[in-house]
MIDREN-732417 format. One line per 4 residues: number of its first residue (from 1); their letters; for each residue y, z, x of N, C-alpha, C. Coordinates in nm, 3 decimals, always signed. Layout:
NUM) a) Y,Z,X,Y,Z,X,Y,Z,X ~ ...
***
This chain:
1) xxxx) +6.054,+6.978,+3.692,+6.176,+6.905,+3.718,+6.142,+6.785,+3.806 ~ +6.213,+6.665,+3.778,+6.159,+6.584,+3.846,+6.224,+6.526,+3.960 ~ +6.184,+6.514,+4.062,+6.305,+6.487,+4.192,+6.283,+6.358,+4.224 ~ +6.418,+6.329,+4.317,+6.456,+6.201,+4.360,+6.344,+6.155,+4.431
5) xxxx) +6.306,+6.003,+4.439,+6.204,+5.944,+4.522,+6.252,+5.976,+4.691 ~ +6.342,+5.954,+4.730,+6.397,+5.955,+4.879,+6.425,+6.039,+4.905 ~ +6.478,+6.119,+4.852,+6.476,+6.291,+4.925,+6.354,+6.418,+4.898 ~ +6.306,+6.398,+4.762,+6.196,+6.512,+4.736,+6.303,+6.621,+4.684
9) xxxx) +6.375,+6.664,+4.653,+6.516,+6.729,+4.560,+6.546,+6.714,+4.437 ~ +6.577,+6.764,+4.382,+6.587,+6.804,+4.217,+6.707,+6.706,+4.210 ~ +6.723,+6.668,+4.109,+6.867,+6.612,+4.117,+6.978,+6.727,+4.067 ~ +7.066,+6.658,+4.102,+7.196,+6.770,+4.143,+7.207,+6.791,+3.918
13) xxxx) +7.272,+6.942,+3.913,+7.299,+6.945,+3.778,+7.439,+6.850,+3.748 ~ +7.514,+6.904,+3.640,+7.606,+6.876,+3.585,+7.716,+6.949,+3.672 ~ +7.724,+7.126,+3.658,+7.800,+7.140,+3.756,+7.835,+7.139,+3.880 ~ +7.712,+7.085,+3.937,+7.730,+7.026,+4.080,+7.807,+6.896,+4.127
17) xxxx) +7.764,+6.823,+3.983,+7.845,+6.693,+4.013,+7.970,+6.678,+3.943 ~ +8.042,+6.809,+3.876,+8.145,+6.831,+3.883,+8.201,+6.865,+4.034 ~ +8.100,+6.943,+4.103,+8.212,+7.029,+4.233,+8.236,+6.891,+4.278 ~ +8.145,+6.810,+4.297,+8.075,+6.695,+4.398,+8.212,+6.633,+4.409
21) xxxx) +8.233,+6.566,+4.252,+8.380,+6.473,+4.225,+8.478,+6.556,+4.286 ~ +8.535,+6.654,+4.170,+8.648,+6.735,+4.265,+8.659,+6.729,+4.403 ~ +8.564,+6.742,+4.520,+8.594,+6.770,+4.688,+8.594,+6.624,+4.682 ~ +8.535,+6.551,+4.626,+8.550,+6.388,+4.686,+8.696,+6.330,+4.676
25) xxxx) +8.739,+6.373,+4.519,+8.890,+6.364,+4.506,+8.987,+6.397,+4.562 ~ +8.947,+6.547,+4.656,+9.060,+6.620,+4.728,+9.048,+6.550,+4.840 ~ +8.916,+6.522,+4.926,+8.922,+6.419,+5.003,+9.025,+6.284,+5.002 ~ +8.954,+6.240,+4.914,+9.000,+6.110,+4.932,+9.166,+6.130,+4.916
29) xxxx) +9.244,+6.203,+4.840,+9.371,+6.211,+4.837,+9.483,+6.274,+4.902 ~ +9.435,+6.395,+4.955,+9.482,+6.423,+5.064,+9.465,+6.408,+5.251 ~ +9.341,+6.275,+5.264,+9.312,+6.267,+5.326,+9.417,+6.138,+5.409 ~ +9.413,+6.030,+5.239,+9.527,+5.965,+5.249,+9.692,+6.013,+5.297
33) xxxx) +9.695,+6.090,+5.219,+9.852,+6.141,+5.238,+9.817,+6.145,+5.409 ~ +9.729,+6.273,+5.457,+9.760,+6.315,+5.598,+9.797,+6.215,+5.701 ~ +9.663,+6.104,+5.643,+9.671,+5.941,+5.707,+9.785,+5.877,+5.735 ~ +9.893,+5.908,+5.603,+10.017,+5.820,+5.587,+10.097,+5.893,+5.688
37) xxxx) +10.113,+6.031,+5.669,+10.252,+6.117,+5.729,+10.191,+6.137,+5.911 ~ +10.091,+6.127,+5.895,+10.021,+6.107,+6.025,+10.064,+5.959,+6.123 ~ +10.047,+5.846,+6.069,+10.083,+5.714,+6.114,+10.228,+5.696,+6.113 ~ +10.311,+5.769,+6.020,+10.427,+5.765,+6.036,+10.508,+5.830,+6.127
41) xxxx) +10.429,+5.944,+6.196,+10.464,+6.025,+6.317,+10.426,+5.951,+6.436 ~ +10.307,+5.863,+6.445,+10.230,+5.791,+6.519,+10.355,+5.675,+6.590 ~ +10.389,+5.632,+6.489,+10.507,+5.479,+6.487,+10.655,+5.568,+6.535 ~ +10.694,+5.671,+6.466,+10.807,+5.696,+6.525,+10.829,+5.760,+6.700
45) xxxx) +10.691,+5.801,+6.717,+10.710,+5.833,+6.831,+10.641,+5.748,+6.929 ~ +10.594,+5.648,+6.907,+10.567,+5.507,+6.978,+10.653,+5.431,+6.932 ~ +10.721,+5.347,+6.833,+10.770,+5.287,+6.876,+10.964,+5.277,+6.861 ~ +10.978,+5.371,+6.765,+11.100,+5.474,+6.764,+11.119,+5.518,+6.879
49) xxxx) +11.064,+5.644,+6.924,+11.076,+5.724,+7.046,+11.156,+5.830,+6.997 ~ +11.179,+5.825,+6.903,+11.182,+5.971,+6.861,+11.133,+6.135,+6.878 ~ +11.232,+6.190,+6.897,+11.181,+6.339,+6.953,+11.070,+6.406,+6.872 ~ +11.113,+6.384,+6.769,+11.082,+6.465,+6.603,+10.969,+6.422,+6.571
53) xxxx) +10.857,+6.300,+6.663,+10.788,+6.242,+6.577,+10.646,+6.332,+6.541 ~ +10.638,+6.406,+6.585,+10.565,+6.516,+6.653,+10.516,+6.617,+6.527 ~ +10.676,+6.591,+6.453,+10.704,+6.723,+6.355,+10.593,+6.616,+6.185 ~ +10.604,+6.493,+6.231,+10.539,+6.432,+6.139,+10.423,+6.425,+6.158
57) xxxx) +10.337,+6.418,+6.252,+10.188,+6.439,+6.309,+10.203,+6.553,+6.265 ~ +10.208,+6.699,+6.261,+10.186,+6.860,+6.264,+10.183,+6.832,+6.068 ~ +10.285,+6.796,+6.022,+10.292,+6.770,+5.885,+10.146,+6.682,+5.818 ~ +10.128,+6.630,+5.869,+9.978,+6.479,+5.817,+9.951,+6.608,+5.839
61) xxxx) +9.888,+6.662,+5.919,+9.759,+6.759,+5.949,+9.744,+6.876,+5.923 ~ +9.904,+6.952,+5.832,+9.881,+7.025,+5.755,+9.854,+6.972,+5.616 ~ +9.918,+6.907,+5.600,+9.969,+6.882,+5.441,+9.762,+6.811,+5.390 ~ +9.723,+6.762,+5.483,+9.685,+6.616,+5.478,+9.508,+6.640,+5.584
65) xxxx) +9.517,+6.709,+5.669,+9.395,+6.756,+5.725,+9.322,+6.893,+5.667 ~ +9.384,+6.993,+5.689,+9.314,+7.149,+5.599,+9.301,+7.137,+5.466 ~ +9.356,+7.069,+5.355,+9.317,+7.040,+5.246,+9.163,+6.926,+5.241 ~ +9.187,+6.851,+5.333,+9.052,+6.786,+5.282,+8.995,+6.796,+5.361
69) xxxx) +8.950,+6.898,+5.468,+8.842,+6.951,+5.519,+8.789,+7.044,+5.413 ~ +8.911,+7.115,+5.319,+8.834,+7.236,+5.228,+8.797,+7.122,+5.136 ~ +8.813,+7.033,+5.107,+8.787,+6.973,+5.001,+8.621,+6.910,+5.032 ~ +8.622,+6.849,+5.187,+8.519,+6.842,+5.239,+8.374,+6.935,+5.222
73) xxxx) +8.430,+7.063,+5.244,+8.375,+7.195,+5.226,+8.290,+7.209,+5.117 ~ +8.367,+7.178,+5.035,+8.301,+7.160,+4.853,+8.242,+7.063,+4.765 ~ +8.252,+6.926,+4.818,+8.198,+6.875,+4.809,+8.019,+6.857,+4.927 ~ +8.043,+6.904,+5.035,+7.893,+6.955,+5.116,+7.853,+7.039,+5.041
77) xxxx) +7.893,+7.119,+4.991,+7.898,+7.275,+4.949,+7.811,+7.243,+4.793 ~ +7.841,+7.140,+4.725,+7.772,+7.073,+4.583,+7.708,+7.016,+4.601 ~ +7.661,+6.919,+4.692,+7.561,+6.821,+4.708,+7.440,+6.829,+4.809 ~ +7.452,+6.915,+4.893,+7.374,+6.981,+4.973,+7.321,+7.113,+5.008
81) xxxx) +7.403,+7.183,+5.004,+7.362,+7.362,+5.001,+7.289,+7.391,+4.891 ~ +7.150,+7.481,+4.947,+7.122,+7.565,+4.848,+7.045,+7.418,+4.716 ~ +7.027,+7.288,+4.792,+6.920,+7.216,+4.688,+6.811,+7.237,+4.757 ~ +6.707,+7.304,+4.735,+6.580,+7.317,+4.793,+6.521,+7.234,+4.805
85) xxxx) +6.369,+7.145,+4.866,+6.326,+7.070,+4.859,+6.225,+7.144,+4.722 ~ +6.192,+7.012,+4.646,+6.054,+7.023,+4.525,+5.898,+7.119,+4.583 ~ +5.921,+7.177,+4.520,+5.755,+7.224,+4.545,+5.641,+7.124,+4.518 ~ +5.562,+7.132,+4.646,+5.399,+7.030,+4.660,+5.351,+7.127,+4.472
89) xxxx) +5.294,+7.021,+4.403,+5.203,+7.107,+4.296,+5.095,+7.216,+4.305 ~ +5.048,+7.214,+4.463,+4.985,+7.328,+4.443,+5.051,+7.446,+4.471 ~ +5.174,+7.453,+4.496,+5.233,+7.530,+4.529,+5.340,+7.620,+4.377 ~ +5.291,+7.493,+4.310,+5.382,+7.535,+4.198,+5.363,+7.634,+4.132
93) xxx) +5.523,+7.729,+4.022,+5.387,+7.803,+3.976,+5.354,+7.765,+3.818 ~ +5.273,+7.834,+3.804,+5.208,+7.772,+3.654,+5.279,+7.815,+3.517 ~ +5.272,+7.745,+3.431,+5.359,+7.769,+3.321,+5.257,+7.792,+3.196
***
């Protein structure tokens, strides 16, 4: 198998770079949302002054943080775990 010049690693399969996309996607989209409902709690309770704004920060960081940390999760979880580094050839075994 032949590995990457800069790491010494196999390249990732097919279903790895399925997980890979998926956590990148959950990332990137619920990371947004949390971002949005997050800044919108941010503004109402700076510059609103709103009591409640609080309840919109707790919301970003459910809705919007634990999803794309797991999403985080799985995408580390595809692109890094469990890729071994290449075996030196003498180490290899013989076919």
């Amino acid at each position: 198998m032949t590995e990457t010049p800069e790491t010494g690693k196999p390249p990732l399969t097919p279903l790895r770079w399925f997980f890979a996309i998926v956590g990148g996607m959950v990332v990137l989209f619920t990371g947004g949302c949390g971002l949005f409902y997050t800044g919108i709690g941010v503004y109402i309770g700076l510059v609103e002054g709103d009591d409640y704004a609080g309840m919109f920060i707790l919301m970003g960081l459910a809705f919007g943080g634990v999803p794309a940390s797991i999403g985080w999760l799985v995408w580390w979880a595809a692109v890094k775990r469990g890729r071994l580094p290449a075996l030196p050839e003498e180490m290899a075994p013989p076919e």
